[in-house]
C-alpha positions as CSV (number, residue, x, y, z in Angstrom):
1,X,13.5,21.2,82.4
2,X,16.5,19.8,80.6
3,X,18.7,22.6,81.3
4,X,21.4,20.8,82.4
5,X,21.2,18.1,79.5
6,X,21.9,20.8,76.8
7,X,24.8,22.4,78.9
8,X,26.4,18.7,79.2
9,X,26.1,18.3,75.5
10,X,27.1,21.4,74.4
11,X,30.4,21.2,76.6
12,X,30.5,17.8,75.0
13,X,30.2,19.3,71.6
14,X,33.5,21.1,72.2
15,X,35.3,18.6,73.5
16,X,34.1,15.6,72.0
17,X,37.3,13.0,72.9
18,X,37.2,10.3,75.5
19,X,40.0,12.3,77.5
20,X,37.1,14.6,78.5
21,X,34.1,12.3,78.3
22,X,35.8,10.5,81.6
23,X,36.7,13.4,83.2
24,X,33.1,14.3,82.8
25,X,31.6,11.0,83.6
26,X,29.7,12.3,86.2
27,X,27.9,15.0,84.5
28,X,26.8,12.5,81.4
29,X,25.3,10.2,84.2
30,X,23.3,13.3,85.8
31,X,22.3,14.3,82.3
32,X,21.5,10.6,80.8
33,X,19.1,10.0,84.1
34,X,17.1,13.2,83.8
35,X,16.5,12.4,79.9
36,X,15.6,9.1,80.7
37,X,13.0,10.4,83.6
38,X,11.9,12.4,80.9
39,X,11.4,10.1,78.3
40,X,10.0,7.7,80.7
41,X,7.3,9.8,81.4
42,X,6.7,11.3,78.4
43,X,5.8,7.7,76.8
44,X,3.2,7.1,80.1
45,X,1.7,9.6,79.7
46,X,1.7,9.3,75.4
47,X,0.2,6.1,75.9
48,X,-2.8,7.6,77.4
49,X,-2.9,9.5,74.2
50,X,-2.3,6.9,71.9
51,X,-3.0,3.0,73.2
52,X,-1.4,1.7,70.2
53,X,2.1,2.5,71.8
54,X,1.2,-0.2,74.6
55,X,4.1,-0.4,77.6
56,X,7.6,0.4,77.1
57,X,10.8,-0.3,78.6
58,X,13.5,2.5,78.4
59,X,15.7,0.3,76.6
60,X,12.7,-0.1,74.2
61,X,12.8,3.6,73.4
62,X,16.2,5.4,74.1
63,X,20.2,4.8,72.8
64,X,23.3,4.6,73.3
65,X,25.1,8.1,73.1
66,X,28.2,5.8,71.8
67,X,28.9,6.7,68.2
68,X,29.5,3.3,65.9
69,X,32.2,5.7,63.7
70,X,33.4,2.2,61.7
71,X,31.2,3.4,58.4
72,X,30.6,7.5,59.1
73,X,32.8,10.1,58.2
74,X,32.0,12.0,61.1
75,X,34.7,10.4,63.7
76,X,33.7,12.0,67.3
77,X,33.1,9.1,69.6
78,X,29.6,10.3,71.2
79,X,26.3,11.8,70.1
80,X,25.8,15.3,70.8
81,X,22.2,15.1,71.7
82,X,19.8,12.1,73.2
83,X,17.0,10.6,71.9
84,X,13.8,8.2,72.5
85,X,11.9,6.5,69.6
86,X,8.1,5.7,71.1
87,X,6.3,3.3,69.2
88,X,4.5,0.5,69.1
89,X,6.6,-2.6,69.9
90,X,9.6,-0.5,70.3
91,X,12.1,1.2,68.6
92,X,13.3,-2.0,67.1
93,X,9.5,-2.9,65.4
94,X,9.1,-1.6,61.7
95,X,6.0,0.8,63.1
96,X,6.4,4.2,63.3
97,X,6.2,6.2,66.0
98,X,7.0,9.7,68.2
99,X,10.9,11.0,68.3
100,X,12.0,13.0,70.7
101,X,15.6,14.5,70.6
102,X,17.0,16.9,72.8
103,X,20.7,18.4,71.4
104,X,23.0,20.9,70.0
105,X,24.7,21.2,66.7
106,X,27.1,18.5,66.1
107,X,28.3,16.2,63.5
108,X,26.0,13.3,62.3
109,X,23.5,14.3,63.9
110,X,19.4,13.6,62.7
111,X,17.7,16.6,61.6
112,X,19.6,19.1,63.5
113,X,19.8,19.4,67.0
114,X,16.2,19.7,68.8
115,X,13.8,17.3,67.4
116,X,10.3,16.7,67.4
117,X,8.8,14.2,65.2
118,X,6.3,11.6,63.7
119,X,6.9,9.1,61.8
120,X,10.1,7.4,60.3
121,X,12.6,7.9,58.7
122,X,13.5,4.5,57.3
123,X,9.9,2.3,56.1
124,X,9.9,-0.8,54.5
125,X,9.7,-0.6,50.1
126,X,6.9,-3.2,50.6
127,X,5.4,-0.6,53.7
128,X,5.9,2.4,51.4
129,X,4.1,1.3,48.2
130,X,1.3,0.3,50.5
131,X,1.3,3.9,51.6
132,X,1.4,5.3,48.5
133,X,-1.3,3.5,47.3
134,X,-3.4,4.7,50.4
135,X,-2.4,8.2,49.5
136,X,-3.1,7.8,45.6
137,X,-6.3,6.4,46.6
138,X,-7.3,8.6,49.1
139,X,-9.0,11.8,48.3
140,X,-6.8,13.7,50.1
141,X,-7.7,12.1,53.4
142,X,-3.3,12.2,53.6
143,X,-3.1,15.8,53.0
144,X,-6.0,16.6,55.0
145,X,-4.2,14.6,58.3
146,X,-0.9,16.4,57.8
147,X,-3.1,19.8,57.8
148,X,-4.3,18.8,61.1
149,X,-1.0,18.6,62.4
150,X,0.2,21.4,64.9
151,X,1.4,23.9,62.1
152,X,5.2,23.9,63.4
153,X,5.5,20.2,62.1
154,X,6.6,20.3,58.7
155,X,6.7,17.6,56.3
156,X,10.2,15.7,55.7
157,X,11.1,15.7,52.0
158,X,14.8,15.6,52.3
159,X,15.8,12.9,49.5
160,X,12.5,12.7,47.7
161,X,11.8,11.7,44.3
162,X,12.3,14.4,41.8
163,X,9.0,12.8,39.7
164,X,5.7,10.6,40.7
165,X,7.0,7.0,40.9
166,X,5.8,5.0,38.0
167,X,2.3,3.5,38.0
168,X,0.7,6.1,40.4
169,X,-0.9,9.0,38.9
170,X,0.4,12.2,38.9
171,X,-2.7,14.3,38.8
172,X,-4.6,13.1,42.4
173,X,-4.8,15.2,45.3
174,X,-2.1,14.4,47.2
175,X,0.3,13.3,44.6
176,X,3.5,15.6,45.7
177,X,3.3,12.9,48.5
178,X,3.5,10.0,46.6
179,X,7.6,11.3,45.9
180,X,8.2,11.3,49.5
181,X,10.9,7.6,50.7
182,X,11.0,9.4,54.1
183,X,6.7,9.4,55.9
184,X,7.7,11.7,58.5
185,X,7.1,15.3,60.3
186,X,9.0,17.5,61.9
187,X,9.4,20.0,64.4
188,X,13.2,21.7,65.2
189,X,12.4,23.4,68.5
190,X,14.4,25.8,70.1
191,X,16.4,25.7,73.6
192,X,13.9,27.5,74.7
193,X,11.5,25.4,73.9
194,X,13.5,22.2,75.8
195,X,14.2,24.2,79.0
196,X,10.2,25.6,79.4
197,X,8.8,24.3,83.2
198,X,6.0,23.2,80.7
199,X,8.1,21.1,78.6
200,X,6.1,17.3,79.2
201,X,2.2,19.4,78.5
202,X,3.9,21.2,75.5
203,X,5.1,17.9,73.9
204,X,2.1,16.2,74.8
205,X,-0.1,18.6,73.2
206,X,2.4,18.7,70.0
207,X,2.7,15.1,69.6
208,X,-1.5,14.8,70.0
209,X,-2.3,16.5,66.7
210,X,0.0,14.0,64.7
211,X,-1.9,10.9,66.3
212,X,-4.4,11.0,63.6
213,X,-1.2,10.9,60.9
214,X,0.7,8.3,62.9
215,X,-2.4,6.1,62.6
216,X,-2.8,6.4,58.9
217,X,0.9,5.6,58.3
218,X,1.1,2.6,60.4
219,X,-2.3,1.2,59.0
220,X,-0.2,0.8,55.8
221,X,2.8,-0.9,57.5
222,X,0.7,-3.6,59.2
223,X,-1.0,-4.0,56.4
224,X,2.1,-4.4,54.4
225,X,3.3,-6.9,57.5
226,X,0.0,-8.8,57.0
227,X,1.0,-9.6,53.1
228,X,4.3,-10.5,53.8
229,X,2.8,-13.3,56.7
230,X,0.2,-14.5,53.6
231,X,3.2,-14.8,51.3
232,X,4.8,-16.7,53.8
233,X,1.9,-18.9,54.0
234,X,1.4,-19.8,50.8
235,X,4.7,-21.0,50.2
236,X,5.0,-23.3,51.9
C-alpha cells in the first residue's frame, strides 16, 4: 500500500539536498497525500477502537518532513520517513498515544526506519513518578498489560536507569519497569510489512492489543494533570 512512499524516501535518502528535493517535488506531493490518506484513515477507524482518541485533524497528527538542523548534528534538510502521532487531544497534548512511521534508514531518525508504537517517548517527570507509583503499586497489573501486547512490540528501554529510582522498592513485581524515562512499545516492521494490500487490518489489529497499556499509561498522566490543576488552585 505505501509502495511508492518508501521508493520516494529511499531516492530521498540518497540524495538528501534541496537541488533534488525540487526536482522531485512532484513525487514528495504524490507520496505526502497517500500517507496522509493513510493516516487519515487509520485514526477513523482507531477511534472506533479506542474512543479516547476522539476526532482528529491531519495537522493534529502528522509533520513536517522539514528537518529543524539548527541544534542536530545530522545536517540533511528532510526526514527520510513520515509519521502520525494519534492521540488524545493531538500530538501536541501531553497524552500518549499510537505512532505510526513509515521510512528507510536515514540520519536522525526515531527508532529506525519502520515504526510501530505505543506510548511516548517524552512524559512529563510529574507524569512519570505518577506511573511509577502505579506500577510499584500494582501487582503486576503493568507487566501483565505489556504481556498482552501483540508479542512483536517490545518494550523501549533505550536510556533507562541503570538502578531502581530512590524511594520505590526494588523487590515488587514489576520493578525492572520502574527504571524505564521512556513508557513506550515498539514494533520495527519490515517493507514488507508497509507495502501488504492488508496494511490498515494489520495495524489495526497490532495497535488493538496495546489499547489496554495505552489506557494504563495515560490514567497516570491525567492523573498527574489533575494534581498540577489542584496545585494551581490552591495557590492562589
Amino acid at each position: 500500500m505505501l509502495g511508492k512512499v518508501l521508493d520516494f524516501l529511499y531516492d530521498l535518502s540518497l540524495n538528501n539536498d534541496r537541488e533534488w528535493f525540487n526536482a522531485n517535488k512532484e513525487r514528495y506531493v504524490e507520496a505526502n497525500n497517500i500517507f496522509n490518506s493513510f493516516a487519515s484513515s487509520l485514526a477513523g477507524r482507531l477511534t472506533a477502537i479506542d474512543p479516547q482518541i476522539g476526532p482528529l485533524q491531519l495537522k493534529d497528527m502528522t509533520y513536517r518532513i522539514y528537518r529543524d538542523v539548527r541544534f542536530s548534528k545530522y545536517k540533511q534538510p528532510y526526514k527520510t520517513h513520515f509519521g502520525a502521532f494519534i492521540c488524545r487531544d493531538g500530538k501536541k497534548s501531553p497524552y500518549s498515544g499510537y505512532y505510526f512511521q513509515v521510512g528507510v534508514e536515514g540520519q536522525g531518525n526515531f527508532e529506525g526506519a519502520n515504526l510501530l508504537a505505543t506510548g511516548d517517548y517524552c512524559i512529563d517527570p510529574r507524569a512519570l513518578r505518577v506511573l511509577r507509583e502505579d506500577i510499584a503499586m500494582g501487582e503486576g497489573e503493568f507487566g501483565r498489560l505489556v504481556r498482552g501486547c501483540d508479542s512483536r512490540f517490545e518494550m523501549d528501554f533505550e536510556g533507562c536507569l541503570k538502578k531502581i529510582p530512590a524511594g520505590f522498592p526494588a523487590d515488587c513485581q514489576d520493578a525492572d519497569y520502574l527504571r524505564l524515562k521512556r513508557y513506550c512499545v515498539c514494533y520495527n516492521a519490515p517493507d514488507e510489512f508497509m507495502t501488504s494490500e492488508d496494511l490498515m487490518e494489520q495495524t489495526l489489529e497490532l495497535f488493538r492489543t496495546t489499547t489496554p497499556l495505552l489506557h494504563y499509561i495515560n490514567r497516570g498522566i491525567e492523573y498527574s494533570l489533575e494534581q498540577q490543576q489542584d496545585d494551581i488552585i490552591l495557590s492562589f
